[in-house]
N, C-alpha and C positions, 0 to 999 in steps of 0.2 A: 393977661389971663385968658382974654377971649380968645387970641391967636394960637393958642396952647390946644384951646378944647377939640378944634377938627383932627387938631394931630394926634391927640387922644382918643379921637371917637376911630380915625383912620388905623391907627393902631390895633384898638379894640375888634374891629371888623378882620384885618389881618389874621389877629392872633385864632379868631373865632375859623378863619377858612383854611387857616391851617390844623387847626384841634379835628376839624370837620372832615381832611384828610386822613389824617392819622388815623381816626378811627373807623375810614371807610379803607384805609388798607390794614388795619388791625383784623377787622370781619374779614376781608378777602384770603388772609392768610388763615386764619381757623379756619375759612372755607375750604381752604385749598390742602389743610390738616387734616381737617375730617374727609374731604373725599380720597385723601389716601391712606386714612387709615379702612374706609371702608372697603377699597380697593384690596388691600391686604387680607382682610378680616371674608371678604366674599371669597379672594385666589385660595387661602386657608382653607374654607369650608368646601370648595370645590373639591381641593385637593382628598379634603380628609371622605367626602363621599364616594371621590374614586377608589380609595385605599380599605375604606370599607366594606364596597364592594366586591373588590377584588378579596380582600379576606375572608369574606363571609362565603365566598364560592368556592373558593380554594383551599380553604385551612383546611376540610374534611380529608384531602385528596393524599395527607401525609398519613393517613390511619388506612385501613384495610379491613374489612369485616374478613375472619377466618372460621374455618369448623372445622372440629374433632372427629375423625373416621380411624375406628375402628379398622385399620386396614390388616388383611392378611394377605401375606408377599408368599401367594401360590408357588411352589417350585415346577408346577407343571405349566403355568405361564409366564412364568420369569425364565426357567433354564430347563428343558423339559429332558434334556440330555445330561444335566451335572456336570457341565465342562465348566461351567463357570469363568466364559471366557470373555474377553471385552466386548466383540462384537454382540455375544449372544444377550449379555446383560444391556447391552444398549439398544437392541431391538425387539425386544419384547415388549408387550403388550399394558405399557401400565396404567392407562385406562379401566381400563376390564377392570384392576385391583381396586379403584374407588368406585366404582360404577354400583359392583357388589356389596361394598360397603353402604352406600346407599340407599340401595335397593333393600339390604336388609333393616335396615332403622324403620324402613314403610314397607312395612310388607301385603298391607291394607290396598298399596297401588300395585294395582291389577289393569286398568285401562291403557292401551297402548299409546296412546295419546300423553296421559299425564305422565307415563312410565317415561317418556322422553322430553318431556318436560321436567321431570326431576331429574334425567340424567345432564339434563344442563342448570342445576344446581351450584356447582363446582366449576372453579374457571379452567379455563383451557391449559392453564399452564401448572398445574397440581401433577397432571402426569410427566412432569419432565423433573417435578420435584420429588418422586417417587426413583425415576432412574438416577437420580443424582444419590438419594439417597443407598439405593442398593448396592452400585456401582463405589461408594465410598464406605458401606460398609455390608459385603456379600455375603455376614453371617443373619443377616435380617431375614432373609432366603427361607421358605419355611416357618415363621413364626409370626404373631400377632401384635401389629402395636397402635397404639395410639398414635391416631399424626395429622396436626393441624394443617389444616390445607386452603389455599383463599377459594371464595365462593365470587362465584360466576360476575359481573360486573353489574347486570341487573339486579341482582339478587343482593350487592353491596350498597345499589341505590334504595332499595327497598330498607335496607337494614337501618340505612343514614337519615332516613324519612325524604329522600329527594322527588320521591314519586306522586306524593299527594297522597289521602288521605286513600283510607282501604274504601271507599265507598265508590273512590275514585279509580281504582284500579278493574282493569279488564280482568277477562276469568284465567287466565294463565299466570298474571299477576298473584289476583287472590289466593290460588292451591300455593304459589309458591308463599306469600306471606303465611300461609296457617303451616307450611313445614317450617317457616324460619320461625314461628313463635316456640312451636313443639320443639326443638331444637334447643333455642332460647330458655325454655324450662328444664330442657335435661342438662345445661352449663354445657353444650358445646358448641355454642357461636361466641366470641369474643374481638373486640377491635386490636390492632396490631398496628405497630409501627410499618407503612407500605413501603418494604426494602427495595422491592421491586422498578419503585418509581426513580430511585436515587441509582440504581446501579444496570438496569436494563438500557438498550436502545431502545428505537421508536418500535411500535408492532401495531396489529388491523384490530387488537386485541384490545378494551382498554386497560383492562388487569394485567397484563403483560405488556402493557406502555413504562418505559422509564426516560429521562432525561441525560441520563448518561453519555449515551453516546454526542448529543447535540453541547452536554458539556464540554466531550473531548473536542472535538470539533470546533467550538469555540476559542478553546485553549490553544490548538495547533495553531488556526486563524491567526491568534494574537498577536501568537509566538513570532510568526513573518512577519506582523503587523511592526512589532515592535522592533524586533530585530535590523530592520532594514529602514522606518520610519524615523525613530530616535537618533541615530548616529546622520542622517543624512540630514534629519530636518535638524539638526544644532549646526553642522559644519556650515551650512546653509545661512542660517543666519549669525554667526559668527565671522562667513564671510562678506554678507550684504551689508552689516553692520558695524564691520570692522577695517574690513580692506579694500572692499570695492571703491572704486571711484566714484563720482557724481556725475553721470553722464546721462544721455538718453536711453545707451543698452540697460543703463542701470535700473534708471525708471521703466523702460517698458517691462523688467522683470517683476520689479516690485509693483504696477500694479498691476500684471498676470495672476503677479501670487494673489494676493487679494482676490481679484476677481471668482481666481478658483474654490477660494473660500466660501462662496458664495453659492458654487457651481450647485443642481441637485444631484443627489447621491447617486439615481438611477445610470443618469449620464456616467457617471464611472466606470455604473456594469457594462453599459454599452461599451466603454471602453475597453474594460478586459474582455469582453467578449470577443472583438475584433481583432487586439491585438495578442491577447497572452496565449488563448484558444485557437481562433483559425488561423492566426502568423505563426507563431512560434508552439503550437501543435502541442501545450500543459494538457497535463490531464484535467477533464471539466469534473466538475465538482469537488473537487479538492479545497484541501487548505491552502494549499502554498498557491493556489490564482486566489480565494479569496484574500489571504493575505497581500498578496500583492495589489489587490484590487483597493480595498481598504489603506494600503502604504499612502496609495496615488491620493485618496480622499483625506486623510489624516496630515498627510504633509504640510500642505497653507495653512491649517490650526497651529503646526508647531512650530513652524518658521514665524507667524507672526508671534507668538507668543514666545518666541524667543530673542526675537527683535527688542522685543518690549521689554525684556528683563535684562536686556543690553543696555536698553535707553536708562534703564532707573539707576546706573550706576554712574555716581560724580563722576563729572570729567577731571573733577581735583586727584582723582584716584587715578586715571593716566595719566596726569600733568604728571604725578611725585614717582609713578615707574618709569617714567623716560629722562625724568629728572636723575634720577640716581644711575642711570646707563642702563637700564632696560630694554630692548629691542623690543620692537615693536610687538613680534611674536609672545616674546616674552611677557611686555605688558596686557597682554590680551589674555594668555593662557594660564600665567601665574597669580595673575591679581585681578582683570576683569572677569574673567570666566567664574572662576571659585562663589565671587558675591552674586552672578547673577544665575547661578544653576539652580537655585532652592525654586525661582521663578518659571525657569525653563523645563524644570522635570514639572512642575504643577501645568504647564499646559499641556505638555507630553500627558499628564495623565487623565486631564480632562480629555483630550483626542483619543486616546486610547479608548477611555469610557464610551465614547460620541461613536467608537470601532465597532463597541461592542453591542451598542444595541440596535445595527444597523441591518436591515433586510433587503430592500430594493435592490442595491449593486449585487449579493449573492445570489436574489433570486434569478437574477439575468447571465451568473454562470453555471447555472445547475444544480444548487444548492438547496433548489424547492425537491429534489426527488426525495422517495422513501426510502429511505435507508435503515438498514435494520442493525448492520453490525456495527459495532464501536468501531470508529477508526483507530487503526495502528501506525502509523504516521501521516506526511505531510502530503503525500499522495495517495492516501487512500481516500475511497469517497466517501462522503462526511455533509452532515451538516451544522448548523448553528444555532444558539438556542430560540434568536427570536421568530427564523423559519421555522423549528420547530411549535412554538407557539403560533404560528399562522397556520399549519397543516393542520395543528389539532383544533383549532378555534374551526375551524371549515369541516372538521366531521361530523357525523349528523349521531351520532350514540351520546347521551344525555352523560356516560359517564367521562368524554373527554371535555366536558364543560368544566368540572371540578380541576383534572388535570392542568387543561388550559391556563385557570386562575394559577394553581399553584404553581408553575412554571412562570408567570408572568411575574409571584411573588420573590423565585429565586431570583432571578434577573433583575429584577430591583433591589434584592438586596447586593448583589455583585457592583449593581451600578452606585447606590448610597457608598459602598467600602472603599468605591474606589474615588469618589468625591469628597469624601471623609477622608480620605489619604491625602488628595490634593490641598485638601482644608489645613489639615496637619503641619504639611511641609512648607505651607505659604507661613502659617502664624510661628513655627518652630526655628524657622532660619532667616525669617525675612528682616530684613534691615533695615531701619527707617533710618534718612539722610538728612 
């Protein structure tokens, strides 16, 4: 019995350094719980501060403050001849027709000064919405109508509350808040869905700013992008993954590609800029060099990511097509390729995303200019939307701060749809082995 008790007491000690354990890696692992879920719970609220921000700036920028003017479409300065002919209705004076409208609502301004302060009430682009209007309907010519019209950009920060408080505003400010209040009493100031912003190019103007053209431009962009990116980055890894040999050419390919993956995006523009523009003489700022430029940075995303959805596919599954006489081709294009493309377009479409909200490489082939007209193809010049969000972030007028946001908001929503697509096609066709 004595000889028994050390081995009981040695035991006892044991059991006790091991309990001692356990529970000192019990607490390390809650530790290690808790600081990733704090981790999460901080990236969350970070996230949700920047989204907020960005909302609260930009949401306004899809509304439009507009007013009601009595306008009359003078025939003696619309067509003072009655020819009624396209030139003469395109180049008359349709200023003048709100100016007076204006002018008549206050007839109390008398001072030269304020009288051109209220003539920039009204934004710059109301007179082009006046010829569109005559020109589409020449029986207007002569008669009096009512016609909503947007107000000056200042005058829509003022309406929005962006300017601070009226005690805060300078004196050109204040005359125009007490016209927009009087206004505001007679029902002719009203907010409007801003059409302008969704279907305009870029302009100096910010009432006559829209996203449009930076969207086509994006579109065309992609269009190369994808065009020439996806077919080459699959053949690509289809062949590094399927045919190639194991050699050293093979490895310094694969890890080239990598490396590129890695590469910074600017380097790219440099790229195109030397190669696409001063060798081979593309037009700069276009989409077809940004396209192309974007192929070159998009490619290592999709060849490794299509490697990978090579790799995830049983080798049991070529063992049984070459078993049954499958050629090799055969077994790669009718039965490997099929399981692993649900993988291969999901990285194609994260690169594409990763295309699209890329600036550095197009500001280095020309894609920072100001461009006004929508592009109409792949050669015309163009920008992109998240340069457009850089030139407008860099204007000094308080109303492309709004814009700004709001642009940054569509582009994220483009960028979630298209992540959410990726999401889709990974959960919807994905195979587990």
């Amino acid at each position: 019995m004595n000889d028994l008790a050390p081995h009981k007491v040695a035991t006892s000690r044991s059991l006790d350094i091991v309990m001692e354990g356990l529970a000192k890696r019990r607490k390390a692992e809650l530790r290690f719980r808790a600081y990733g879920l704090i981790s999460i719970i901080a990236a969350l609220l970070f996230l949700l501060i920047l989204f907020s921000s960005i909302i609260s700036k930009g949401y306004s920028a899809f509304l439009y403050t507009n007013v009601a003017l009595d306008i009359t479409f003078d025939p003696q300065i619309i067509d003072p001849e009655g020819t009624r002919s396209s030139d003469a209705l395109s180049g008359a004076d349709y200023d003048a027709l709100w100016k007076s409208a204006v002018y008549r609502l206050f007839p109390e301004v008398t001072d030269r000064q304020k009288k051109r302060a209220l003539s920039g009430f009204v934004g710059s682009s109301a007179g082009q919405r006046l010829r569109a209007m005559v020109k589409a309907e020449p029986e207007l010519i002569g008669t009096t109508r009512r016609v909503w019209l947007p107000v000056d950009d200042n005058i829509d920060m003022l309406a929005k509350g962006h300017l601070g408080e009226v005690s805060e505003l300078n004196d050109r400010n204040r005359d125009s808040q007490g016209w927009l209040v009087t206004l505001q009493n007679q029902d002719r100031i009203r907010k409007a869905i801003n059409q302008e912003f969704f279907t305009n190019g870029d302009s100096r103007e910010p009432e006559a700013a829209g996203i449009w053209g930076a969207v086509s431009g994006s579109a065309f962009t992609l269009l190369v992008t994808i065009g020439l990116s996806l077919p080459i980055g699959i053949a690509a890894a289809i062949y590094l993954e399927e045919f190639a040999s194991r050699d050293r050419w093979t490895d310094f390919i694969e890890v080239n590609i990598n490396n590129l993956a890695a590469v910074p995006s600017i380097v790219f523009g440099l790229l195109g800029l030397a190669v696409f523009i001063n060798i081979f003489g593309l037009p700069r700022s276009s989409p077809l060099v940004g396209g192309l430029v974007l192929t070159l940075m998009t490619l290592p995303v999709i060849i490794i990511a299509g490697r990978s959805a090579l790799k995830s596919v049983p080798p049991s599954v070529r063992e049984a097509a070459l078993g049954i006489g499958a050629s090799p081709a055969q077994m790669v294009f009718d039965h490997v390729l099929p399981l692993a493309m649900p993988g291969m377009l999901t990285g194609a479409i994260i690169g594409t995303a990763r295309a699209l909200g890329e600036s550095a490489p197009l500001l280095m082939i020309g894609m920072v200019a100001f461009i006004v007209d929508v592009p109409t193809g792949l050669t015309s010049p163009a920008t992109v939307l998240p340069v457009q969000i850089y030139l407008w972030a860099d204007s000094p007028e308080r109303a492309f701060v709004e814009r700004t946001s709001a642009a940054i908001m569509v582009l994220l929503v483009f960028l979630i749809v298209m992540n959410g697509l990726a999401v889709y096609l990974r959960k919807r066709y994905e195979r587990r082995w």
